[in-house]
C-alpha positions in Angstrom: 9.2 58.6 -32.5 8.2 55.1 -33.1 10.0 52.1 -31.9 10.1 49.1 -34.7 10.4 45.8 -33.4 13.0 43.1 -34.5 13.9 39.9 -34.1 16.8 39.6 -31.5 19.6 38.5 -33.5 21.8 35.8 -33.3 24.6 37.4 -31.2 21.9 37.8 -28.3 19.4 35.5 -28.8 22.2 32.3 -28.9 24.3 33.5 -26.5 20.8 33.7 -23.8 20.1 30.0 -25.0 23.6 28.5 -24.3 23.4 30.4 -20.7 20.3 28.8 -19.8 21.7 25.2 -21.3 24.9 26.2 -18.8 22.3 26.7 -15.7 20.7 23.2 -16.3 24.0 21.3 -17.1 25.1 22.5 -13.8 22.1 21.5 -12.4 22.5 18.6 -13.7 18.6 19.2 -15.5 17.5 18.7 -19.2 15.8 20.4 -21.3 12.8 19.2 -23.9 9.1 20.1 -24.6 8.0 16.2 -25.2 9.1 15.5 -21.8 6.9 17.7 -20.3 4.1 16.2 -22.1 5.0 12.6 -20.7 5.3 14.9 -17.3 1.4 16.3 -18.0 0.5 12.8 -18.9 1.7 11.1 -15.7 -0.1 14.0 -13.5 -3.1 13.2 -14.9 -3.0 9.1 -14.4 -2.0 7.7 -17.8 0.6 5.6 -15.5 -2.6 3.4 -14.3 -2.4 2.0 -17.7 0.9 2.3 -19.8 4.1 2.1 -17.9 6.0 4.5 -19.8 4.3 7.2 -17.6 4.9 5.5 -14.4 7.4 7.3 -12.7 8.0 9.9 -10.0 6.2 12.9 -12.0 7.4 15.4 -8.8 10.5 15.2 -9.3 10.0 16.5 -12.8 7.2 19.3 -12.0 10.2 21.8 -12.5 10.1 20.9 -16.2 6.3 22.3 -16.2 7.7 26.0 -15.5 9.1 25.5 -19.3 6.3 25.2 -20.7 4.1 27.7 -18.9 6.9 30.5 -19.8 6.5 28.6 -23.7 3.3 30.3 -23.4 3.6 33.3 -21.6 6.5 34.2 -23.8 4.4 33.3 -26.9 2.1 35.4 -26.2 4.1 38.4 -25.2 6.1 38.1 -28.2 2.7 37.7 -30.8 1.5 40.5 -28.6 3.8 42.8 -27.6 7.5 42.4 -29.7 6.3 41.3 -33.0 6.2 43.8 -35.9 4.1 43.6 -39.1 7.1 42.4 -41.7 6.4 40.3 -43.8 9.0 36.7 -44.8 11.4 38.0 -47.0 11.6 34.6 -49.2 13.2 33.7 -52.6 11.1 34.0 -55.7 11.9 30.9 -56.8 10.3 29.5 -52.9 7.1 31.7 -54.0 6.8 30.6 -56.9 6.5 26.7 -56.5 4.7 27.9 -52.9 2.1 29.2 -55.5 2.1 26.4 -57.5 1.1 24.2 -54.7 -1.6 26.6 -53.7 -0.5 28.9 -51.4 -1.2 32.2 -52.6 0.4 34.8 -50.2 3.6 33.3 -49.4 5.6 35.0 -46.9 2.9 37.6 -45.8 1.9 35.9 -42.5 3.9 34.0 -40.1 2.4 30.3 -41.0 0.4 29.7 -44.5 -3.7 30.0 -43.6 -3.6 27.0 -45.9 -2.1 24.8 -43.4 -3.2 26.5 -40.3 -6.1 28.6 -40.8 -9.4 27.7 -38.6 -11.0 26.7 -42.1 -7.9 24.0 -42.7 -7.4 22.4 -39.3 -11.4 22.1 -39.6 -11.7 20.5 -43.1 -11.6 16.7 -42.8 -8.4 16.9 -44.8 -6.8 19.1 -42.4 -8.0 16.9 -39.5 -6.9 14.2 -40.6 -3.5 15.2 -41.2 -2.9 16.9 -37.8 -4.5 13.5 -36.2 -1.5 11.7 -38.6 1.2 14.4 -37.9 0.5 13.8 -34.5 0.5 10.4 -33.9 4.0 10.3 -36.5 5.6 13.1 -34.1 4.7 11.0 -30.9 6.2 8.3 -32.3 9.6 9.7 -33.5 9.5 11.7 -30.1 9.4 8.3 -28.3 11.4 6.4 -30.8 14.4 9.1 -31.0 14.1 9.4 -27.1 13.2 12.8 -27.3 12.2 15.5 -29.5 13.9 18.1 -31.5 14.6 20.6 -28.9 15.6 18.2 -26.7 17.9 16.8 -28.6 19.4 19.6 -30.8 20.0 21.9 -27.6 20.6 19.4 -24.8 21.8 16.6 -26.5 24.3 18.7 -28.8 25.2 20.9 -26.2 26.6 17.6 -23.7 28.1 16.3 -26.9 26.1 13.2 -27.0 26.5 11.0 -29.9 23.0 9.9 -30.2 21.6 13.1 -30.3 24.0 14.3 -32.9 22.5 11.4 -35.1 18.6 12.0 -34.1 19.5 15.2 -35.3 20.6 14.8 -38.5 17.6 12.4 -39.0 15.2 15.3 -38.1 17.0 17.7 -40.9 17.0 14.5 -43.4 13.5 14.3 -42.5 12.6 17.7 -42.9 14.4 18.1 -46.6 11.9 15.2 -47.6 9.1 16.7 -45.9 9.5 20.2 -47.7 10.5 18.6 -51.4 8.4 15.4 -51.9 5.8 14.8 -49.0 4.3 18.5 -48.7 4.0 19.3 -52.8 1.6 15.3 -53.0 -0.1 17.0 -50.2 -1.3 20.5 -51.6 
């Protein structure tokens, strides 16, 4: 008998998520991937030069454990719980995916026109994930925190500024998808 693997759904996979936000509320911790970078950052010395990462770092090693189990359970679930389906997407999304240059649609995880080794490699592709990067920073440190921080911490202790950050990402995102990304490919 053989054992296909699924996505958890939504009944299991939110409920886990709003447990773990409990834990940290009561703890009176956060949660957010780009603080762990300014964490990383300030280990290594970046506070002998820019004041944003001057600050006690050891108080927030905890925060590090997030993104070590990021990676562990990345590869576990590449590795171990992911199955070979492929995106089930709208025709209409293939078809203008196509039209941009993407020519299996759906079939892998992440286009190999974006992320392949031969893409980040191009000077195109460099170029845009040196831009990308430097535009994410940015919002991260301009929005006082990133996505996940925001959307799951923020929402969750009903704060008022993350509600908004929020709706800027999805704003964001909408012109991303529909009038940055088609002058791109």
């Amino acid at each position: 008998m053989e054992y296909i693997l699924n996505p958890w759904p939504w009944y299991i996979s939110g409920p886990l998520i709003a447990f773990v936000m409990a834990l940290l509320l009561y703890f009176g911790k956060t949660f957010g991937m780009s603080s762990n970078l300014r964490t990383m950052c300030s280990i290594i010395g970046a506070g002998k030069t820019v004041n944003f990462f001057k600050f006690n770092w050891k108080a927030q090693i905890w925060n590090l454990i997030v993104v070590l189990g990021a990676v562990i359970g990345g590869f576990i679930a590449t590795q171990f719980l992911s199955n070979d389906s492929v995106t089930n997407l709208n025709p209409a999304t293939i078809m203008e995916l196509q039209n941009m240059g993407f020519e299996n649609s759906g079939a892998t995880l992440v286009p190999n026109e974006m992320y392949g080794l031969e893409a980040i490699t191009s000077p195109k592709g460099l170029f845009l994930l040196i831009l990308g990067g430097l535009l994410v920073g940015f919002g991260t440190r301009y929005a006082g925190g990133c996505t996940s921080g925001h959307a799951i911490t923020g929402l969750s202790s009903l704060q008022k500024p993350s509600l908004i950050a929020v709706v800027g990402f999805f704003i964001g995102g909408l012109i991303m998808a529909n009038f940055i990304l088609p002058l791109i490919f």
